[in-house]
C-alpha positions as CSV (number, residue, x, y, z in Angstrom):
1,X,167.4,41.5,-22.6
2,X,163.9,40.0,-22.1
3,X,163.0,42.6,-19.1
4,X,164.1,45.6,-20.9
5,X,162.8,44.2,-24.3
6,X,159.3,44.0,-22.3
7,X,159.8,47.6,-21.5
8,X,160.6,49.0,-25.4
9,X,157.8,46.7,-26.7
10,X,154.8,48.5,-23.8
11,X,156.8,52.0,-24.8
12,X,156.6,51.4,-28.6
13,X,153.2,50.1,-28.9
14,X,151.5,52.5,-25.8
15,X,150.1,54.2,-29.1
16,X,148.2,50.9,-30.0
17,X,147.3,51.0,-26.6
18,X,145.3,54.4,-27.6
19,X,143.3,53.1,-30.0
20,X,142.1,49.8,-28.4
21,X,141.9,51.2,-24.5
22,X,141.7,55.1,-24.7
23,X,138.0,55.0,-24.6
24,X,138.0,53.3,-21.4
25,X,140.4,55.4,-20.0
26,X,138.5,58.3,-21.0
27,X,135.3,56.8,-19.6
28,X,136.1,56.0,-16.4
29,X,134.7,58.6,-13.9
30,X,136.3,60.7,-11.8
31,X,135.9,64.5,-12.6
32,X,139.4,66.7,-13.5
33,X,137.9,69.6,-10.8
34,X,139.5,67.4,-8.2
35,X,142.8,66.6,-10.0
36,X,144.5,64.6,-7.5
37,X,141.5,62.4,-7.3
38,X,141.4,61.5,-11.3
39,X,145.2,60.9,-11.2
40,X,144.7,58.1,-8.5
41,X,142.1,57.0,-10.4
42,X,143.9,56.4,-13.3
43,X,147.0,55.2,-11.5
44,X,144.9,52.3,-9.9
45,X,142.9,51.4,-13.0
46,X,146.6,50.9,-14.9
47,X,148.4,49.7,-11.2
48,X,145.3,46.6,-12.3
49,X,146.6,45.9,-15.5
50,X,149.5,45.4,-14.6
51,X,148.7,42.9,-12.7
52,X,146.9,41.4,-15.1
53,X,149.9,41.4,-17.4
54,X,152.2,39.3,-14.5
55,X,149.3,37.1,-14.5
56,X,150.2,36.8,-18.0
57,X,153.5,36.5,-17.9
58,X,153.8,33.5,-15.4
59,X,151.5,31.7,-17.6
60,X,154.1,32.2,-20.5
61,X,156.9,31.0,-17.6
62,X,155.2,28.2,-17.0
63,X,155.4,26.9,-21.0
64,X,159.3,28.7,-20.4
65,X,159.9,26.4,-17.8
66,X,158.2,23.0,-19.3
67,X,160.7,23.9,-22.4
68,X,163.5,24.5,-20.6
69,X,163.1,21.5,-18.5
70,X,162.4,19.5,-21.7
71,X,165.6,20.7,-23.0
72,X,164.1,22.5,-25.7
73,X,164.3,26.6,-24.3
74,X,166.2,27.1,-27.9
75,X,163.1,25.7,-30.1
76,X,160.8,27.4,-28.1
77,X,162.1,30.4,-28.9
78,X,162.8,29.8,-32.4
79,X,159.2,28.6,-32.5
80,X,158.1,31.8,-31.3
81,X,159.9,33.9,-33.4
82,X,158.7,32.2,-36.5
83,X,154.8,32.2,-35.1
84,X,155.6,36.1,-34.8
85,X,156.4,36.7,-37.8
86,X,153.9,34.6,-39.7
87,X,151.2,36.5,-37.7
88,X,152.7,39.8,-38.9
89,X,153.4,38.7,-42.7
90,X,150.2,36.0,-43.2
91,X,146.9,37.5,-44.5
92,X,144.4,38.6,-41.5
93,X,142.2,35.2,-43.0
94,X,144.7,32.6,-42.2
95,X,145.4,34.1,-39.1
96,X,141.8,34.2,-38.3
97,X,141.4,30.7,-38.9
98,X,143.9,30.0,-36.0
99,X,142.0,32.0,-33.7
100,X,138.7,32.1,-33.9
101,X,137.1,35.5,-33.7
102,X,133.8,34.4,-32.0
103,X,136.0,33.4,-28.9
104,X,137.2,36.7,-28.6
105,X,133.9,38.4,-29.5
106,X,132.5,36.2,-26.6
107,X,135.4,37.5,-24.3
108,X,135.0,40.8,-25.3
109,X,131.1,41.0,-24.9
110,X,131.6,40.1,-21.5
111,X,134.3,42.1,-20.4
112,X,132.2,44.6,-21.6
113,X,129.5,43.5,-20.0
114,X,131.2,44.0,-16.5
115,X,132.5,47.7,-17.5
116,X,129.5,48.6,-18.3
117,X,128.4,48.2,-14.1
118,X,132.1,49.3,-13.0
119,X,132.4,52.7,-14.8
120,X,130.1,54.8,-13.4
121,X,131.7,54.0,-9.5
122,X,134.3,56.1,-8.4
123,X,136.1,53.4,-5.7
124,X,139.4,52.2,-5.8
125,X,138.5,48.5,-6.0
126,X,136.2,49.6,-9.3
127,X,139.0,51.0,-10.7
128,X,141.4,48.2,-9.7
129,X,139.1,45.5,-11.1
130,X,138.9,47.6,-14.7
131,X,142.3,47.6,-15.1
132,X,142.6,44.2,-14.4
133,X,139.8,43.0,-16.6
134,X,141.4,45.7,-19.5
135,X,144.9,43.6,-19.2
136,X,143.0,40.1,-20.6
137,X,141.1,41.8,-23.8
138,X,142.6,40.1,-27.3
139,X,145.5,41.9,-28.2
140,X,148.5,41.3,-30.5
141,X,150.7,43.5,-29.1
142,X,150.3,41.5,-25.3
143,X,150.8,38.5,-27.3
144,X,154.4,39.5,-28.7
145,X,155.0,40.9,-25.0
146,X,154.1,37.2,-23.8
147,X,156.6,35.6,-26.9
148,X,158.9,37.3,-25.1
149,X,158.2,36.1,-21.8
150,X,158.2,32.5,-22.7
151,X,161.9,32.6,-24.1
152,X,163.0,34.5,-20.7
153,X,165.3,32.3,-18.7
154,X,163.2,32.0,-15.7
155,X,159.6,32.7,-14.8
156,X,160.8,35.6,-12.6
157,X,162.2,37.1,-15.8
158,X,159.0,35.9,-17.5
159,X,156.9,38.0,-14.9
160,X,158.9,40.7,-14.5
161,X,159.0,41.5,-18.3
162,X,155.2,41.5,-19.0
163,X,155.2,43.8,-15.6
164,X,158.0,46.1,-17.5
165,X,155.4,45.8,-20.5
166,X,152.7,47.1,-18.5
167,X,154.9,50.2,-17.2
168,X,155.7,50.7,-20.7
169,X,152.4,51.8,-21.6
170,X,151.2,53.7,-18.9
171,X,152.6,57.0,-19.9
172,X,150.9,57.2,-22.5
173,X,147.8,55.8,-21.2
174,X,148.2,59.1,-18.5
175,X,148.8,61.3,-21.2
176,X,145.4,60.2,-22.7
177,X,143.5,60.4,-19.7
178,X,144.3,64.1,-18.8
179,X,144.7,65.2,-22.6
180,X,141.7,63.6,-24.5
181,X,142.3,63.7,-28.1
182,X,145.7,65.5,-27.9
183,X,147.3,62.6,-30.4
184,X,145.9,63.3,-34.1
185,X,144.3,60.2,-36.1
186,X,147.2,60.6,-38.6
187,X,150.0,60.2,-36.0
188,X,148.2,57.3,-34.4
189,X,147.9,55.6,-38.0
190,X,151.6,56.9,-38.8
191,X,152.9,54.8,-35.1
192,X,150.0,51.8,-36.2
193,X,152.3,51.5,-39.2
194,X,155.6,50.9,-37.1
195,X,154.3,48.0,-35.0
196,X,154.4,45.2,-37.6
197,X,158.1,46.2,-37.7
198,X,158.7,46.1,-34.1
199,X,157.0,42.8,-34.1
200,X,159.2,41.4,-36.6
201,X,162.4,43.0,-34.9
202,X,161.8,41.3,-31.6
203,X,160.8,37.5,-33.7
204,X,164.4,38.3,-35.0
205,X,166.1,39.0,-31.8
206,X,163.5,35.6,-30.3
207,X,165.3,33.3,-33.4
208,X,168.7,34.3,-33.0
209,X,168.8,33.9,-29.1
210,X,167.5,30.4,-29.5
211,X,170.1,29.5,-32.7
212,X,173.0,29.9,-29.8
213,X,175.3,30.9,-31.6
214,X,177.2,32.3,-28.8
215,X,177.4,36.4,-28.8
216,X,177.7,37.5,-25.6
217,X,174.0,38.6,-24.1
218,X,172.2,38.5,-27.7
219,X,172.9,34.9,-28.6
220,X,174.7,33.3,-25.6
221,X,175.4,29.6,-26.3
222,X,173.2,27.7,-24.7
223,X,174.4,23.7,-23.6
224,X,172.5,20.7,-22.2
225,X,174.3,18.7,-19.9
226,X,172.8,15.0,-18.9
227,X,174.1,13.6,-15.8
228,X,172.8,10.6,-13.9
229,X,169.4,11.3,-16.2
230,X,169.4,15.1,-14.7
231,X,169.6,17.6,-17.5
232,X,171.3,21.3,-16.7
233,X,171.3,23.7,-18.7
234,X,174.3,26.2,-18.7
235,X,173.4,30.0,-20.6
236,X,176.8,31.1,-21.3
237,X,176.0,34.7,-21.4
238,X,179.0,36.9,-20.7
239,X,182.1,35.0,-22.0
């Protein structure tokens, strides 16, 4: 559920991807006389992000993991859920207030900072490193990709479905490169509009995976067994 939920999440929000990394897609250099050239180019500059993504996504195994071996995988993902959706429905000033925006502007100006020396080289390390550095910029969309992670059953799921994110949006991100400005503001704006509800559609699915309640692969029931002090935990997934 969690790998391929990674995988509709990057595919459903590549157009958000547009908006906030299209112009460093379309800045990077490489000219489209020599098209085999800009297409590795652009396959190493997104082969960095995600990498940069499954960096990501063991950091959200490793909180997985401390809640799973603190016997509390359900809450966690209950708890993620509701922090989804409270993100999506509370007003952009109460969210702020959790996260600072000078942090991010700090982040940001830096990142920038190192572009700004990168995009004008042409190797494949260049490239690499762009990608990579585009993978940790602020985004809400890699933060519901990262929810997700966390409530994955094992940090290999928890890698592998912020890598599946990363796949997700690299058509698009191709598209961009070799197309420009082929998507129309008002289609961007139209797909804007459908990633609230995304986001609220996988807090749902995150909620009612940790409330157990049993249905086979969407809910499986979920049981903590103590023995000599050892807890194991038993997913009941297919039965």
């Amino acid at each position: 559920m969690y790998i391929w939920g990674g995988l509709l999440i990057g595919l459903a929000g590549s157009f958000h991807c547009v908006g906030m990394c299209g112009p460093i897609v379309l800045a990077i250099s490489g000219s489209k006389n020599s098209t085999f050239r800009f297409l590795v180019n652009r396959l190493i500059y997104n082969s960095g992000r995600v990498v940069s993504y499954m960096i990501l996504g063991s950091v959200s195994g490793l909180l997985g993991s401390g809640a799973r071996m603190a016997g509390m995988q359900r809450w966690l993902s209950i708890a993620l859920g509701v922090a989804i959706i409270l993100g999506v429905l509370l007003p952009s000033k109460y969210v702020s207030r959790l996260f600072p925006g000078n942090t991010w502007n700090w982040l940001s100006s830096k990142l920038k900072s190192l572009w700004g020396r990168l995009l004008g080289k042409q190797s494949a390390s260049a490239m690499l490193l762009i990608g990579f550095l585009n993978g940790f910029l602020p985004c809400g969309l890699v933060y519901i990709a990262m929810a997700s992670a966390a409530a994955a059953p094992s940090m290999s799921e928890s890698v592998l479905t912020m890598a599946m994110f990363g796949l997700g949006t690299v058509p698009i991100m191709l598209a961009t490169a070799f197309l420009g400005g082929f998507i129309s503001l008002k289609l961007r704006n139209t797909i804007q509009k459908l990633i609230p509800a995304m986001a609220i559609l996988m807090a749902i699915l995150l909620i009612v995976r940790g409330l157990s309640l049993g249905i086979p692969y969407l809910s499986p029931k979920i049981t903590v067994d103590t023995n000599h002090g050892v807890e194991t935990i038993t997913v009941d997934c297919c039965h």
